[in-house]
Backbone atoms as SQL, in Angstrom:
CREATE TABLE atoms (id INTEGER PRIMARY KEY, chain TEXT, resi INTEGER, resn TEXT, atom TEXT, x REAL, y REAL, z REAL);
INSERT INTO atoms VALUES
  (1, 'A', 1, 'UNK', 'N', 89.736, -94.738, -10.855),
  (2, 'A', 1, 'UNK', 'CA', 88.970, -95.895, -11.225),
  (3, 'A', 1, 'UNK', 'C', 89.775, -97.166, -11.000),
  (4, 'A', 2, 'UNK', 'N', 90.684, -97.238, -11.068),
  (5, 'A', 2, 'UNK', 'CA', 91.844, -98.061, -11.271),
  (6, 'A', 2, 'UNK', 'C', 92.236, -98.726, -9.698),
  (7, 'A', 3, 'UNK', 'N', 91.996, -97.418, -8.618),
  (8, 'A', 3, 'UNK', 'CA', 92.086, -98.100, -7.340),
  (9, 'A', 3, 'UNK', 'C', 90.774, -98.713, -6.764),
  (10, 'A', 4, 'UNK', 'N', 90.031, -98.333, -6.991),
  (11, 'A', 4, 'UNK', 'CA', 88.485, -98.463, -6.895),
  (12, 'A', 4, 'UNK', 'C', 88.399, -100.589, -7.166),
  (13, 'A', 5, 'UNK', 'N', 88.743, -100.619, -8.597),
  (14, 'A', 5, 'UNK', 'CA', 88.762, -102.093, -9.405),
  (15, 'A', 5, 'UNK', 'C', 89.974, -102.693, -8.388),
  (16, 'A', 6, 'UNK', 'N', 90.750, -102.295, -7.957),
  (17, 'A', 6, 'UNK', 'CA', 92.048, -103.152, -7.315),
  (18, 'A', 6, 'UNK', 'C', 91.319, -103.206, -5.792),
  (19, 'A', 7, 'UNK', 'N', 90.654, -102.343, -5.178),
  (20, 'A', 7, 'UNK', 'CA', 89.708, -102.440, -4.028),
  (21, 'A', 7, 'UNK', 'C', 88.677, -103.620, -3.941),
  (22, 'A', 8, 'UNK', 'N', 87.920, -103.665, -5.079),
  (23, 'A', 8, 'UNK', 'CA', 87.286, -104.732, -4.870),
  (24, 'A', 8, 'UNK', 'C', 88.020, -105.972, -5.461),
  (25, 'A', 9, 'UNK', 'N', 88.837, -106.214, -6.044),
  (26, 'A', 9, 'UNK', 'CA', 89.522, -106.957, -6.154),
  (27, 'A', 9, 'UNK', 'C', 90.313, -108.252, -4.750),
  (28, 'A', 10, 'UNK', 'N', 90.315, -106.913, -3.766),
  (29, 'A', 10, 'UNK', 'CA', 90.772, -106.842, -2.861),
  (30, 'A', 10, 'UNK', 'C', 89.661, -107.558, -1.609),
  (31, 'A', 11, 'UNK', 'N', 88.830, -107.164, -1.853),
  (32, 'A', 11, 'UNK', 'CA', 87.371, -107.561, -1.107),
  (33, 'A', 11, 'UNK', 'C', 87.308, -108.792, -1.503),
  (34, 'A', 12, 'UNK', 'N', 87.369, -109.149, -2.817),
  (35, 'A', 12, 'UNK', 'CA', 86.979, -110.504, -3.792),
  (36, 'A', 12, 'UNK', 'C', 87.857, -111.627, -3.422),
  (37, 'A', 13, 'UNK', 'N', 88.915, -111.271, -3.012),
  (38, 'A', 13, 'UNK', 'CA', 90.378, -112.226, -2.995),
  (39, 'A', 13, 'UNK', 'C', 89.839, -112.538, -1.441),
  (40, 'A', 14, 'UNK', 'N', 89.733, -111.860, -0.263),
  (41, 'A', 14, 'UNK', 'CA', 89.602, -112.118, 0.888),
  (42, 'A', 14, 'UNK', 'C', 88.380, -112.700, 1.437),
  (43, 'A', 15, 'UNK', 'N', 86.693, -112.125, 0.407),
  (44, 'A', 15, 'UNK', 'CA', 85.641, -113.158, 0.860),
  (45, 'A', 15, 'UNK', 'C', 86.142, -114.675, -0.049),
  (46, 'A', 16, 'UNK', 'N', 86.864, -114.572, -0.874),
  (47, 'A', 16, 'UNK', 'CA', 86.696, -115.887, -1.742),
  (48, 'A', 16, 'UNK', 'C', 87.758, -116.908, -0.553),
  (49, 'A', 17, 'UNK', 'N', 88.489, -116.798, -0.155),
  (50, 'A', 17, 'UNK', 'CA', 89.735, -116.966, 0.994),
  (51, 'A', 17, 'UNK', 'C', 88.568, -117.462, 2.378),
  (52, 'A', 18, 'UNK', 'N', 87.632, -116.637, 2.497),
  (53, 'A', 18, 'UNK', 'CA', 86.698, -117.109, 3.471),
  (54, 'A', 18, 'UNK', 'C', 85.824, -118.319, 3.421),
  (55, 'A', 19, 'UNK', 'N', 85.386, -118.314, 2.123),
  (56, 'A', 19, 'UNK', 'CA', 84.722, -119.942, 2.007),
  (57, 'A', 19, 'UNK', 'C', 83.544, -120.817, 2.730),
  (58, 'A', 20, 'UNK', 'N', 83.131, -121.102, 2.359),
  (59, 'A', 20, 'UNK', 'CA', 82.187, -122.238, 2.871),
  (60, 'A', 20, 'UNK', 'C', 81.363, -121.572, 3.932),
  (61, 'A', 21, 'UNK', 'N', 79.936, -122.352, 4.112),
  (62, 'A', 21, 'UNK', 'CA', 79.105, -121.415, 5.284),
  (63, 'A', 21, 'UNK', 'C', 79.327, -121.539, 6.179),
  (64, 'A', 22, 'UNK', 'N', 79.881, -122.063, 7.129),
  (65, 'A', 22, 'UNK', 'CA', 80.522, -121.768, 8.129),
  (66, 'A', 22, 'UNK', 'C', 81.176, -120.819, 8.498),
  (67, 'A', 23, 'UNK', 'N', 82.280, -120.533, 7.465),
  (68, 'A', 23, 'UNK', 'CA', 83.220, -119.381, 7.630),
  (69, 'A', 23, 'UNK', 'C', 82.173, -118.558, 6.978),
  (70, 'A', 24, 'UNK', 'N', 81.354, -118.163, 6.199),
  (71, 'A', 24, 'UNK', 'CA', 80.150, -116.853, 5.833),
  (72, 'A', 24, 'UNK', 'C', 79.622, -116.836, 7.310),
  (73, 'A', 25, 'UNK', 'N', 78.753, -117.680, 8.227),
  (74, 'A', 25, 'UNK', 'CA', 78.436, -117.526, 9.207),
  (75, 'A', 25, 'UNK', 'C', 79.265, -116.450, 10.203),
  (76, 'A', 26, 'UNK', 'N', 80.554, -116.933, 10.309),
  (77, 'A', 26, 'UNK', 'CA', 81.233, -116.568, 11.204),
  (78, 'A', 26, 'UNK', 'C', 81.877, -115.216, 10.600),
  (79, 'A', 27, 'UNK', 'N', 82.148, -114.412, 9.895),
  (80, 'A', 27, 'UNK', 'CA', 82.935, -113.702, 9.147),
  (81, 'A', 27, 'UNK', 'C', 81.576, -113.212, 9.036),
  (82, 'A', 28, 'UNK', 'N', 80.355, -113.060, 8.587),
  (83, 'A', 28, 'UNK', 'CA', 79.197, -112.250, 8.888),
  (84, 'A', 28, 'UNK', 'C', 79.330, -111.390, 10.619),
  (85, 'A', 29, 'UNK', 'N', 78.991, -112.563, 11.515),
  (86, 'A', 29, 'UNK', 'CA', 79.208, -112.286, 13.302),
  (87, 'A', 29, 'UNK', 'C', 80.560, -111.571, 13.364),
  (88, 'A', 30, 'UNK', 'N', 81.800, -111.638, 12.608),
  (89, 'A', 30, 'UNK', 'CA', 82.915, -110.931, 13.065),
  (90, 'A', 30, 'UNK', 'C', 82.571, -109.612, 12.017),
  (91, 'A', 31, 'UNK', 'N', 82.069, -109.411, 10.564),
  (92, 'A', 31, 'UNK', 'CA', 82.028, -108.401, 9.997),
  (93, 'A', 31, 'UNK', 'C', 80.978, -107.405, 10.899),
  (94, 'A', 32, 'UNK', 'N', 79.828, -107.413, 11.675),
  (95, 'A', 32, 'UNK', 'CA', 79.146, -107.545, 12.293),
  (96, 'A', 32, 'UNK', 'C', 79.866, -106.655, 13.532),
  (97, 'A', 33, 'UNK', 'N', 80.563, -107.239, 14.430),
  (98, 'A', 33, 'UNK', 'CA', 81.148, -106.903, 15.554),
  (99, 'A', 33, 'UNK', 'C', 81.952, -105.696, 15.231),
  (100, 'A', 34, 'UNK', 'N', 82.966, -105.640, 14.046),
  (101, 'A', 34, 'UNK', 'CA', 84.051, -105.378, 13.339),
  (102, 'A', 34, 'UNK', 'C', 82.985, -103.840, 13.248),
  (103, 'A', 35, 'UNK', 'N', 81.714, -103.816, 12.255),
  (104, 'A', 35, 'UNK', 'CA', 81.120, -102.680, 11.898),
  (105, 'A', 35, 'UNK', 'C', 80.500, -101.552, 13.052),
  (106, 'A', 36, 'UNK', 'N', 80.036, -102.597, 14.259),
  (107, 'A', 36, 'UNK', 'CA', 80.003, -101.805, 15.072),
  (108, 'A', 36, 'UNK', 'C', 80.698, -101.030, 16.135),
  (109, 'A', 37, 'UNK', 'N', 81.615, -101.537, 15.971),
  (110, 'A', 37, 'UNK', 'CA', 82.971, -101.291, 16.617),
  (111, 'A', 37, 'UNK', 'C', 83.878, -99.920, 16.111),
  (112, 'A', 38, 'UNK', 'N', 83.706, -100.279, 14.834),
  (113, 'A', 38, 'UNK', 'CA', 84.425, -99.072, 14.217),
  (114, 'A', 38, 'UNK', 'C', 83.791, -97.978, 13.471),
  (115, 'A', 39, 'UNK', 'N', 82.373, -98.523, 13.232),
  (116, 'A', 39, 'UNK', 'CA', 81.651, -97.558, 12.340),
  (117, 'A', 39, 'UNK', 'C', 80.688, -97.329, 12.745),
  (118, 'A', 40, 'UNK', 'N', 80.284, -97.859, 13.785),
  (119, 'A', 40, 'UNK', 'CA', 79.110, -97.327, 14.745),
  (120, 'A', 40, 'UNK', 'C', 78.783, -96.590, 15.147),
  (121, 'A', 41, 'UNK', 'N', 79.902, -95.690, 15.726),
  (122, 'A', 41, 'UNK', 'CA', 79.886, -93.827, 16.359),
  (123, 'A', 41, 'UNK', 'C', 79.213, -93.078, 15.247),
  (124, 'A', 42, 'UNK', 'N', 79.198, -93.430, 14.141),
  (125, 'A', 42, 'UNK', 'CA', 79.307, -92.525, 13.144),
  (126, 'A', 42, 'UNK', 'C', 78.211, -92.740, 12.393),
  (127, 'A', 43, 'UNK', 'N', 77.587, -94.372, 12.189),
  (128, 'A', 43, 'UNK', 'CA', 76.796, -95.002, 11.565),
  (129, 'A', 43, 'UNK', 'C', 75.574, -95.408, 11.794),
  (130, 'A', 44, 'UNK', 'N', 75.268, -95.496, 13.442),
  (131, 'A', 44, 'UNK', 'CA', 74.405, -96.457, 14.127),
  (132, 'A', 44, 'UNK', 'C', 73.326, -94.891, 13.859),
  (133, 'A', 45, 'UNK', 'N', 72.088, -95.184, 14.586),
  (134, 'A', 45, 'UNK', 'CA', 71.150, -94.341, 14.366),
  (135, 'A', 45, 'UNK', 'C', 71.190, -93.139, 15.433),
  (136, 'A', 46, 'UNK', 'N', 71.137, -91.955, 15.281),
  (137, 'A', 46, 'UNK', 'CA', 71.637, -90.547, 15.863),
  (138, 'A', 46, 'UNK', 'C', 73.021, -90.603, 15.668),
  (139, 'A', 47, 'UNK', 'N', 73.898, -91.592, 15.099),
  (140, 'A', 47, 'UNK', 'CA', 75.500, -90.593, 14.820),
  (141, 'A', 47, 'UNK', 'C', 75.559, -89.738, 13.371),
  (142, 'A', 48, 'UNK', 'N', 76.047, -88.817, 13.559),
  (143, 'A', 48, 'UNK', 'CA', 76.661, -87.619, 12.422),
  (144, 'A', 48, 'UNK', 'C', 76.258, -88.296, 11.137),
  (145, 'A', 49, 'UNK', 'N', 77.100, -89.504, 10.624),
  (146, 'A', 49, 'UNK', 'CA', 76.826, -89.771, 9.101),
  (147, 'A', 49, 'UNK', 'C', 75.296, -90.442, 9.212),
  (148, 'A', 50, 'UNK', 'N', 75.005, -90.698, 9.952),
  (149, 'A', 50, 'UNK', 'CA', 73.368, -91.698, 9.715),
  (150, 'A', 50, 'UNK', 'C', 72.744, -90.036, 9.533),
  (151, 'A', 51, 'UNK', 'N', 72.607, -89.079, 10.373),
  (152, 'A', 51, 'UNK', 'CA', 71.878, -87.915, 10.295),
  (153, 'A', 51, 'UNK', 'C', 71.766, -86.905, 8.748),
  (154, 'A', 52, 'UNK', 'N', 73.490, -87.440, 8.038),
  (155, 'A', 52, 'UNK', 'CA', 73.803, -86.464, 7.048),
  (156, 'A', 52, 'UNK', 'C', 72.992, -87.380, 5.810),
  (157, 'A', 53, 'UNK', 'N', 73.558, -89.035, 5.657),
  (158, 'A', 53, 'UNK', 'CA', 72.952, -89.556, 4.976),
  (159, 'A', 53, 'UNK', 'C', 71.269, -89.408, 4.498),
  (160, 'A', 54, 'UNK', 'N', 70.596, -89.107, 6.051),
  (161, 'A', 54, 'UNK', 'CA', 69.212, -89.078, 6.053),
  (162, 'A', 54, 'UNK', 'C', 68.375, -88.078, 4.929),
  (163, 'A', 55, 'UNK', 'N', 69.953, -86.883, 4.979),
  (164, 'A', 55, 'UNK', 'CA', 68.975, -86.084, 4.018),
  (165, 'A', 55, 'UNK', 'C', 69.456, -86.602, 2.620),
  (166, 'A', 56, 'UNK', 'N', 69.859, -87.253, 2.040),
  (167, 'A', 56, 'UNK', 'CA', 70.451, -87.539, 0.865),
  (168, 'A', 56, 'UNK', 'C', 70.208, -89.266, 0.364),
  (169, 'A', 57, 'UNK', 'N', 69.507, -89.866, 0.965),
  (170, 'A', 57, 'UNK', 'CA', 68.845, -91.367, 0.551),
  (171, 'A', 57, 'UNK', 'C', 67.656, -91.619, 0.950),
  (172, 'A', 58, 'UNK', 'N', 67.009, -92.523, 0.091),
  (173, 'A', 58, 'UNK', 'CA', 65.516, -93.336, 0.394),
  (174, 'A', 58, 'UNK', 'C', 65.443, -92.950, 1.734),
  (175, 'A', 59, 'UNK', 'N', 64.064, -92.552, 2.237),
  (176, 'A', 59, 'UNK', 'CA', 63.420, -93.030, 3.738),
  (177, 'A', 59, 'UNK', 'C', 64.141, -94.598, 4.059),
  (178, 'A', 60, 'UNK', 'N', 64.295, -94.637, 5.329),
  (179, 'A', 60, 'UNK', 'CA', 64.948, -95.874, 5.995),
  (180, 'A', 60, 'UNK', 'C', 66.186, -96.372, 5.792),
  (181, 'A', 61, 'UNK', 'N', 66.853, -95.576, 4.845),
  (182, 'A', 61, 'UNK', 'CA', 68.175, -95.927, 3.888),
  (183, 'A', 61, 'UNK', 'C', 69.121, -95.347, 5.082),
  (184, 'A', 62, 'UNK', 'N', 68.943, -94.385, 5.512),
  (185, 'A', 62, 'UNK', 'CA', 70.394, -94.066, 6.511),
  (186, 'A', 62, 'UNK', 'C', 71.452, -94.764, 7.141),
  (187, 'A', 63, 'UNK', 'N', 70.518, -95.353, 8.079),
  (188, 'A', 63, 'UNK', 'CA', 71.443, -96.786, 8.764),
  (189, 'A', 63, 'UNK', 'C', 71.951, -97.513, 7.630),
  (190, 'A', 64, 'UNK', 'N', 73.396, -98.144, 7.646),
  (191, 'A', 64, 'UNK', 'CA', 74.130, -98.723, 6.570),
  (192, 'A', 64, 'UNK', 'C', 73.377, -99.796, 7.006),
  (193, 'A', 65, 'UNK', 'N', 73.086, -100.284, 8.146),
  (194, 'A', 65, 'UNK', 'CA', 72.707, -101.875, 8.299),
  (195, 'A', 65, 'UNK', 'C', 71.167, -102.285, 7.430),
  (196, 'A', 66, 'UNK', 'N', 70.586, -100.479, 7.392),
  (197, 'A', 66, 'UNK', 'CA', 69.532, -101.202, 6.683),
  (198, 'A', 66, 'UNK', 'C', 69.224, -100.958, 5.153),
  (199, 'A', 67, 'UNK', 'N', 70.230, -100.683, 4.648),
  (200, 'A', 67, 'UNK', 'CA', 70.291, -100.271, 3.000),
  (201, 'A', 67, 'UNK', 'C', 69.905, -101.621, 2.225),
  (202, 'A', 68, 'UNK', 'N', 69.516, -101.428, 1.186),
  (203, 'A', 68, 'UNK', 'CA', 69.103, -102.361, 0.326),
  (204, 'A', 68, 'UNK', 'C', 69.990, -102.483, -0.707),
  (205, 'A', 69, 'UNK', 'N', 70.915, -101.852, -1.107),
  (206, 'A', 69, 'UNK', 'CA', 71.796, -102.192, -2.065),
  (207, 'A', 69, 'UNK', 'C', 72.767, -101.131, -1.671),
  (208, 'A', 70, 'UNK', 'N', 73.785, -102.230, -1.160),
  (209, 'A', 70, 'UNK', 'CA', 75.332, -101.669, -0.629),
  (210, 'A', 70, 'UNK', 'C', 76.113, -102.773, -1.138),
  (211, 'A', 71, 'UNK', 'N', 76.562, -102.520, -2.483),
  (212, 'A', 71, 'UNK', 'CA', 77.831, -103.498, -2.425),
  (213, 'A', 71, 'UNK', 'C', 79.056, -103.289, -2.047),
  (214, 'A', 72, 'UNK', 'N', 79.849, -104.162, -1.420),
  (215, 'A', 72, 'UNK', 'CA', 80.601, -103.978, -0.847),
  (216, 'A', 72, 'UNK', 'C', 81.698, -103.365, -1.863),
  (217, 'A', 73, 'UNK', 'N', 82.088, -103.191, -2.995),
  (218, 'A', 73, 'UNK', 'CA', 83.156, -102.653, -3.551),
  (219, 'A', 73, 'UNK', 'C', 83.093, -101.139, -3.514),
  (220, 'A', 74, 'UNK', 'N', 81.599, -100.299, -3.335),
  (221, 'A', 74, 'UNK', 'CA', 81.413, -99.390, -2.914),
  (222, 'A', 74, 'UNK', 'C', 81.966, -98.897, -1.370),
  (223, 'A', 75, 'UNK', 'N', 81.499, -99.977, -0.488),
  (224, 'A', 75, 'UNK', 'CA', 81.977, -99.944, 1.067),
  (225, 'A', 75, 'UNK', 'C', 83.260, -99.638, 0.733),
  (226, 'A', 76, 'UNK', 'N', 84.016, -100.298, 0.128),
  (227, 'A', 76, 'UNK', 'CA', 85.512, -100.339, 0.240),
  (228, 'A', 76, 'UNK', 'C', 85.786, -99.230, -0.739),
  (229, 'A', 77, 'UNK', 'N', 85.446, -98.522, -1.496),
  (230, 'A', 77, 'UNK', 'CA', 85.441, -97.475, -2.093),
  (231, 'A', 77, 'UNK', 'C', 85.849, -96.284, -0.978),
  (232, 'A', 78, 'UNK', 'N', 84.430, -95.717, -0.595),
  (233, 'A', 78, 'UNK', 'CA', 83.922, -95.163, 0.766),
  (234, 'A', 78, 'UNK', 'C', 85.068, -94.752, 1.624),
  (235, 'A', 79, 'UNK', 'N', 85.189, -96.021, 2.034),
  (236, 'A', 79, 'UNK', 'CA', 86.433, -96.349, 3.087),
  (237, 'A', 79, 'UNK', 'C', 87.911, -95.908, 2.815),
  (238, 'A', 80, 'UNK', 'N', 87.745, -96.387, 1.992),
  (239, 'A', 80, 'UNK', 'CA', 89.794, -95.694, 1.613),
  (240, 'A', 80, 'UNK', 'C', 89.677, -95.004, 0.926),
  (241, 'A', 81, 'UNK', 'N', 88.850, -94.311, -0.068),
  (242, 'A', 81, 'UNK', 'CA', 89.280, -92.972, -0.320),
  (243, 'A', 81, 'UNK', 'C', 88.586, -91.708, 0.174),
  (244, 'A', 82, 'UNK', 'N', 87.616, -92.220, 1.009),
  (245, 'A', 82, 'UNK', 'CA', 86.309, -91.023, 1.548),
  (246, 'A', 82, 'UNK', 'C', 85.532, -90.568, 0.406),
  (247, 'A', 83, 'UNK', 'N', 84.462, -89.951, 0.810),
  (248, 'A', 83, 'UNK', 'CA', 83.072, -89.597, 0.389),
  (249, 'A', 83, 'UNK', 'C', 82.485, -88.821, 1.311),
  (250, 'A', 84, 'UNK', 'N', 82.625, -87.246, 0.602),
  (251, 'A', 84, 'UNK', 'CA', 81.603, -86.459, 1.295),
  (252, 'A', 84, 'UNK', 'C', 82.340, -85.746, 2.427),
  (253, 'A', 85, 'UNK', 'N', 81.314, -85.904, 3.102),
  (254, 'A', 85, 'UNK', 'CA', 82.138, -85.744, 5.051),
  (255, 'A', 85, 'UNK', 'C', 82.850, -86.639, 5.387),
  (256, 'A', 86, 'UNK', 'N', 83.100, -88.054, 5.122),
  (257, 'A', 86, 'UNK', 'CA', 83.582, -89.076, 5.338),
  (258, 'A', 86, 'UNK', 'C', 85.011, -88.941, 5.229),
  (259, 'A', 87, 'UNK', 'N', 85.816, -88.844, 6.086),
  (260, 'A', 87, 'UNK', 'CA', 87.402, -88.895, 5.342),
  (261, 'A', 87, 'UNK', 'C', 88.070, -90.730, 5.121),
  (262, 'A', 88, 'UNK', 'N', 88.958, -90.511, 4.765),
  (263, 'A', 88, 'UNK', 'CA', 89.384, -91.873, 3.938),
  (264, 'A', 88, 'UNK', 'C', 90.307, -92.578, 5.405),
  (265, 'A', 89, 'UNK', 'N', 90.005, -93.522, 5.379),
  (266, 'A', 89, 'UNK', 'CA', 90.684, -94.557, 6.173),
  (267, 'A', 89, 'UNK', 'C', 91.098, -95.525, 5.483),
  (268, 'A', 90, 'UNK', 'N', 92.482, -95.528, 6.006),
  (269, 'A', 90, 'UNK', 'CA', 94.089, -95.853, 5.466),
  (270, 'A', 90, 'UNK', 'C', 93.658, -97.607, 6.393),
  (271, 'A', 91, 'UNK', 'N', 94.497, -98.099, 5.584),
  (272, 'A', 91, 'UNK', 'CA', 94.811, -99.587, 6.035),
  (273, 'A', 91, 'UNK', 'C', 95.807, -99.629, 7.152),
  (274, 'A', 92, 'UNK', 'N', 96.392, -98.932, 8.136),
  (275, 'A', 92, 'UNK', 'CA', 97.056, -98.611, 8.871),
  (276, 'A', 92, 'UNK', 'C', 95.814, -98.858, 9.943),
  (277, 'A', 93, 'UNK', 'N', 95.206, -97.698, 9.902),
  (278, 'A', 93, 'UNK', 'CA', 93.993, -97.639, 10.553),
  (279, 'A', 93, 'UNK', 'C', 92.420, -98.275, 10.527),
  (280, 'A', 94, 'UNK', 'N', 92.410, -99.206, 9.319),
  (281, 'A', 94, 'UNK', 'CA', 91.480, -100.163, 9.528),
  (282, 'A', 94, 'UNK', 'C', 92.285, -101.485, 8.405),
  (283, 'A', 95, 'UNK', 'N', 92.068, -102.212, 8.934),
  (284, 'A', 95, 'UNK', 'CA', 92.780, -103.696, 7.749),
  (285, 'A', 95, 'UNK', 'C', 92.195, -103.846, 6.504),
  (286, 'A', 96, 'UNK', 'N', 93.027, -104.520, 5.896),
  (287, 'A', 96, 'UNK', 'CA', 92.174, -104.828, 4.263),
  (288, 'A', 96, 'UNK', 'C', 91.200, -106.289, 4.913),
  (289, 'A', 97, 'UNK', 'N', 91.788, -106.984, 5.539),
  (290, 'A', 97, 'UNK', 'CA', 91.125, -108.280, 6.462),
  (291, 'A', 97, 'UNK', 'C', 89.866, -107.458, 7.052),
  (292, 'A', 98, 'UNK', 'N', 90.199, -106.650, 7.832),
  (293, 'A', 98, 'UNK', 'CA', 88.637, -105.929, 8.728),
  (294, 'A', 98, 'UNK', 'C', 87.844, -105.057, 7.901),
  (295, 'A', 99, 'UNK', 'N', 88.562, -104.791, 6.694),
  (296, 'A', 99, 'UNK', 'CA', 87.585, -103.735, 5.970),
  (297, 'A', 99, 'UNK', 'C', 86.501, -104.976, 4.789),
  (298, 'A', 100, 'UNK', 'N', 87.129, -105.708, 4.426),
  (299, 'A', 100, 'UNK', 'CA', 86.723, -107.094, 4.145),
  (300, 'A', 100, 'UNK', 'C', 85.588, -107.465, 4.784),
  (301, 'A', 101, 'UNK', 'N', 85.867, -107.988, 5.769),
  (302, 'A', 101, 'UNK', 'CA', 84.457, -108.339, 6.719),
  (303, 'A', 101, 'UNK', 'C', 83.503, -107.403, 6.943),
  (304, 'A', 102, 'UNK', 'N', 83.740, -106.188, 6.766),
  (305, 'A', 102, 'UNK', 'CA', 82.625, -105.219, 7.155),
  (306, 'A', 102, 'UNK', 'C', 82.097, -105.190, 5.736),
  (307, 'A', 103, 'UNK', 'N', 82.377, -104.959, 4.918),
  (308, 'A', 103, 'UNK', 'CA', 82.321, -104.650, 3.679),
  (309, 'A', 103, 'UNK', 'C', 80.924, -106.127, 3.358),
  (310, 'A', 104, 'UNK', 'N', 81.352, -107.371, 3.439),
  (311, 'A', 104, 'UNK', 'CA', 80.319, -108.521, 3.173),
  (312, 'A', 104, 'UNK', 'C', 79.507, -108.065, 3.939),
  (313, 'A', 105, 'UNK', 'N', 79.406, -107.690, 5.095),
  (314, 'A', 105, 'UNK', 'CA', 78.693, -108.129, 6.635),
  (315, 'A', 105, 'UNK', 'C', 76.988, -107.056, 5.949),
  (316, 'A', 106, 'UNK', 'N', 77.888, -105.472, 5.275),
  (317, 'A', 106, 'UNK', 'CA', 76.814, -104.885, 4.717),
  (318, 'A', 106, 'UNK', 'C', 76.304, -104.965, 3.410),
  (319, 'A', 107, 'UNK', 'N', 77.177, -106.046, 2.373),
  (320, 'A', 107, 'UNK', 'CA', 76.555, -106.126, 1.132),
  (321, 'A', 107, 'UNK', 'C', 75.404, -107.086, 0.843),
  (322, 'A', 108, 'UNK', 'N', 74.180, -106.884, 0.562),
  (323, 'A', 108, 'UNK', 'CA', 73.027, -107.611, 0.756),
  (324, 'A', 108, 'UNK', 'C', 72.764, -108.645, -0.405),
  (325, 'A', 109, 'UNK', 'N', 73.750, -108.057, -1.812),
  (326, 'A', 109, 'UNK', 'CA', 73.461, -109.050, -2.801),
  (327, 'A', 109, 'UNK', 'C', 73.970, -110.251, -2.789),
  (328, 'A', 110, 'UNK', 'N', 74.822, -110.750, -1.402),
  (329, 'A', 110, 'UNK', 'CA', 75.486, -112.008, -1.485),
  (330, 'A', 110, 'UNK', 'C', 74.129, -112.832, -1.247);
């Protein structure tokens, strides 16, 4: 629980660092690029996790892009410690900066 709260903590420190709509604009288009880039194989519609998700959420919920409630402290949850089939990706292998941007790019309650 404890890394989970320091995760979004972590998310919180880096969108708050982003600022103003401009930088939301742009940091959306790079979270955006960033998600499909790295989580796309896996995410976009016919990859592995969109297929596994399908049986386990709302109709239309699969695609992360089109979920209705993804907050990002979950994303960043997800992400570094894994879920499921999902294995955990290390900050080595994706940034706290790039996991950041992906993380807003899919949370809808901003």
């Amino acid at each position: 629980m404890n890394r989970l709260i320091a995760g979004a903590l972590v998310v919180l420190a880096l969108l708050g660092a982003l600022g103003g709509a401009a930088a939301t604009a742009e940091s959306e288009a790079g979270g955006r690029t960033l998600y499909l880039e790295r989580c796309g194989g896996c995410h976009l519609k016919g990859g592995f996790a969109t297929r596994v998700l399908a049986r386990r959420v709302p109709a239309g919920q699969a695609e992360l892009e089109q979920r209705e409630a993804l907050p990002a402290a979950y994303v960043v949850s997800a992400v570094r410690h894994g879920i499921g089939s999902m294995p955990q990706i290390r900050p080595a292998e994706l940034s706290d900066a790039d996991l950041a941007e992906i993380a807003h790019y899919l949370d809808k309650s901003s």
